[in-house]
C-alpha positions in Angstrom: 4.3 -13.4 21.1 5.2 -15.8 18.2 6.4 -15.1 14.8 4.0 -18.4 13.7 0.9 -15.9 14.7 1.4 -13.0 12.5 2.5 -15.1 9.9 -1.4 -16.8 10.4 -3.0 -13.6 10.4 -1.1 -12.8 7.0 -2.1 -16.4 6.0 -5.3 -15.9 6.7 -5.6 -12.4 5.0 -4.1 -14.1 1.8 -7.7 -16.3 1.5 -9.3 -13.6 1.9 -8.1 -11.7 -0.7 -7.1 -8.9 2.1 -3.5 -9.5 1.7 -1.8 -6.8 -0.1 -1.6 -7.8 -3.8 0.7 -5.4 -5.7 -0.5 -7.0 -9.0 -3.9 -6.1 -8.7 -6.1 -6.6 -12.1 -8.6 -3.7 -10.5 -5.4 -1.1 -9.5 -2.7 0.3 -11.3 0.4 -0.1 -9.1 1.9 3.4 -8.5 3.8 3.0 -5.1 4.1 0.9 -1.3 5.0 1.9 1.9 5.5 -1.4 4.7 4.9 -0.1 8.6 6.2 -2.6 11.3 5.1 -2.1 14.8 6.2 -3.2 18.0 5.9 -3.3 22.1 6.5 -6.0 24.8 2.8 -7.3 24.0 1.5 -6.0 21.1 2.5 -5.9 17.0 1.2 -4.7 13.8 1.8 -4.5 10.3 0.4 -1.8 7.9 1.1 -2.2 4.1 0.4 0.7 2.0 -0.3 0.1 -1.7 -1.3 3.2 -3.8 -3.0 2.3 -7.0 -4.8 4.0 -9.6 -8.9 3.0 -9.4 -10.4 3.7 -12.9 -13.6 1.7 -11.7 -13.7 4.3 -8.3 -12.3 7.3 -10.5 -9.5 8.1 -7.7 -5.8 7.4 -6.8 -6.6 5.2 -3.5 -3.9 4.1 -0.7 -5.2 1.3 0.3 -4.4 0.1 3.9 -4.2 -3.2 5.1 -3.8 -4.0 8.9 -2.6 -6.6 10.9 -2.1 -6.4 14.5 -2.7 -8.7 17.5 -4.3 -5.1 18.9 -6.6 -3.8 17.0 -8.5 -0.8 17.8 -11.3 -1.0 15.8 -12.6 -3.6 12.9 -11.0 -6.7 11.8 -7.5 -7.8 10.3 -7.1 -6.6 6.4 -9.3 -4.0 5.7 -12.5 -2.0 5.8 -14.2 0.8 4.4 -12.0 3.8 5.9 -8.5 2.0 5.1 -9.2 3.2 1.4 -8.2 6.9 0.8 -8.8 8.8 -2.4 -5.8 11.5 -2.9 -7.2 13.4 -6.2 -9.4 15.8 -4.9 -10.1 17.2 -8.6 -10.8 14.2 -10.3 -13.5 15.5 -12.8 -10.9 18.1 -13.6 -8.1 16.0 -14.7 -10.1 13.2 -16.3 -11.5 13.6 -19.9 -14.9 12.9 -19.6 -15.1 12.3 -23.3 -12.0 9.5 -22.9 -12.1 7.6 -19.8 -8.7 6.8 -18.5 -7.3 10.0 -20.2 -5.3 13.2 -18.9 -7.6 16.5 -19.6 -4.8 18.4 -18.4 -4.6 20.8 -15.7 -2.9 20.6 -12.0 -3.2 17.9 -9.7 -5.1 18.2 -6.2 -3.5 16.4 -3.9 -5.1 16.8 -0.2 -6.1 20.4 -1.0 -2.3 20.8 -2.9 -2.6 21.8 -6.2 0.3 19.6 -8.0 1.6 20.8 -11.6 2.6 17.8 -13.9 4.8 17.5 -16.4 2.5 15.9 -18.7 0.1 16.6 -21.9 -3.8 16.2 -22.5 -4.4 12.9 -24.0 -2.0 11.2 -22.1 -3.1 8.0 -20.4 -4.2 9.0 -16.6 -2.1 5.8 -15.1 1.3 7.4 -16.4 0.9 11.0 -15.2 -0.3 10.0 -11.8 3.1 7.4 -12.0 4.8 11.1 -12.4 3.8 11.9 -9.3 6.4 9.7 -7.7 9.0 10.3 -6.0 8.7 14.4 -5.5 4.9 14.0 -4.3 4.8 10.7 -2.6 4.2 11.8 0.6 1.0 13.2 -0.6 -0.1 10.1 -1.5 1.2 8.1 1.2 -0.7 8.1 4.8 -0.1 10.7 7.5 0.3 9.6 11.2 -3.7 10.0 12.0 -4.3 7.6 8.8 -1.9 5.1 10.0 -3.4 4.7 14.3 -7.1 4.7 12.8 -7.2 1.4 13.6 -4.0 0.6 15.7 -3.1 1.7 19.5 -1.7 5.5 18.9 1.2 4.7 21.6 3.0 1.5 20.3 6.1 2.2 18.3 6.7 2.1 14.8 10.0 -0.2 14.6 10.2 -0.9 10.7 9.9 1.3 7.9 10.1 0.2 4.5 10.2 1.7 1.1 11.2 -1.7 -0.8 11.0 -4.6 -0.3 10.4 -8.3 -2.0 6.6 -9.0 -2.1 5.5 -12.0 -2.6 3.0 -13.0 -6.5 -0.1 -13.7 -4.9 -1.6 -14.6 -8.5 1.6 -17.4 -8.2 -0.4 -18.5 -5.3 2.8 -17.5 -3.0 1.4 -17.6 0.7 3.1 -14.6 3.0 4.6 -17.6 5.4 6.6 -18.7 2.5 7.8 -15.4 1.6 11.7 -14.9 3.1 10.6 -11.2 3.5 7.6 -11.4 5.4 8.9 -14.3 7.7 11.7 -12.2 8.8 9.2 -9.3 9.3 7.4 -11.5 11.3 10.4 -12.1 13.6 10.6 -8.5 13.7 7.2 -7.6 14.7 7.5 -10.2 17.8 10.9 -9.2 19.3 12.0 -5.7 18.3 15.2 -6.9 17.0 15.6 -5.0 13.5 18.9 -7.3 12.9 16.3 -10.4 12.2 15.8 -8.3 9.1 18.7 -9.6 6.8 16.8 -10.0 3.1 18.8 -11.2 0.3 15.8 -11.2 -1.7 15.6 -8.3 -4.1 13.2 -5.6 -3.5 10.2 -6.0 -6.4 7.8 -3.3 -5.4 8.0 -0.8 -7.7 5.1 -0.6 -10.3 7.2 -1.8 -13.1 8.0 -5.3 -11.7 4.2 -5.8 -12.0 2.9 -5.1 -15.7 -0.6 -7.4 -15.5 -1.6 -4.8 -12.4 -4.9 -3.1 -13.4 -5.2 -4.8 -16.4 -8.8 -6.2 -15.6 
C-alpha cells in the first residue's frame, strides 16, 4: 500500500464534492470526528462532520468513506452515510419561524435531552449546546461506522481535532500536512508518522461562512 493512493482517493473525492468540507454553505458546522483504519492490506478513513440541515430539517452526521476495501458502494458517500439525530424535530422547531427554538427537550436517538436554552432562540445555537456533554449522541456508534467498511480491520487513529484543510480556498487533501501524514498512517500502522504542527481548526467557530447559503 502507498500513501500516494489514499491521498488520490481523497483527491478524487475533493472534485467530487464528497470530500468533507467543514465550511459547508448548506450545514451549520456543529462538530467532527476523523476514524483512521488499518491492517497489513487494507485502509480506510471515515470523517464525521455533524451539521445542522435547515433544508432537511434535521441535525445529520454525515459520513464520508474512504477505503481501498469497501464493503458496499463507492468512496465518499451515499444515501445511508447521512444520519438524522433529532428524532422530535417538529417539536423543537417553530413552525411559525423556521430556523427557530420552540422550546422543549431534545430527542436524541430515543434520549430525551434538556437544553439550556429559550424559545425564540436561533435552532443552530441550541443544537451547538449540545456539544461536548451529548456528543456522543450525535456522533456514530460502531454499527454506523462498518456499514460500509470490513467489521474486522482495526481502528488505529482517532481524532477529535485536527487541521482541515478550506476546500472553498481550493486546498486539495494531498496538500494538506494533516492528511498527508494521515495517509502515511493509514498505509503503515505507525501512529508516530502523525507529528502535526498545524493547529487543529475544526471546531465550528473557525468556520463562520458554514450554512450560510
Amino acid at each position: 500500500m502507498r500513501s500516494a493512493e489514499v491521498l488520490e482517493q481523497l483527491d478524487a473525492g475533493a472534485e467530487e464534492f464528497l470530500f468533507p468540507d467543514l465550511g459547508h454553505g448548506y450545514y451549520y458546522a456543529v462538530d467532527a470526528r476523523l476514524h483512521g483504519y488499518h491492517d497489513a492490506r487494507q485502509w480506510a478513513l471515515i470523517v464525521e462532520t455533524v451539521g445542522y440541515s435547515p433544508r432537511a430539517g434535521n441535525l445529520i452526521d454525515v459520513l464520508h468513506v474512504f477505503a481501498n476495501c469497501l464493503t458496499s458502494g463507492e468512496p465518499g458517500l451515499d444515501n445511508g452515510d447521512f444520519l438524522d439525530r433529532v428524532d422530535n424535530w417538529d417539536e423543537i422547531e417553530d413552525p411559525d419561524e423556521p430556523e427557530t427554538y420552540r422550546g422543549g427537550p431534545v430527542v436524541l436517538r430515543g434520549q430525551k435531552i434538556a437544553v439550556a436554552a429559550k424559545s425564540g432562540e436561533d435552532m443552530v445555537d441550541v443544537l451547538r449546546r449540545l456539544v461536548p456533554r451529548h456528543r456522543e449522541l450525535l456522533l456514530a456508534d460502531e454499527g454506523e461506522l462498518r456499514r460500509r467498511i470490513p467489521v474486522d480491520i482495526p481502528e488505529i487513529l482517532r481524532l477529535d481535532q485536527w487541521n482541515h484543510p478550506d476546500l472553498a480556498g481550493e486546498s486539495r487533501p494531498s496538500q494538506s500536512e494533516t492528511f498527508r501524514q494521515i495517509a502515511d498512517v493509514l498505509t503503515t500502522g505507525d501512529l508516530r508518522l502523525y507529528t502535526p504542527r498545524l493547529p487543529p481548526n475544526t471546531h465550528w467557530s473557525n468556520w463562520p461562512d458554514s450554512g450560510s447559503l
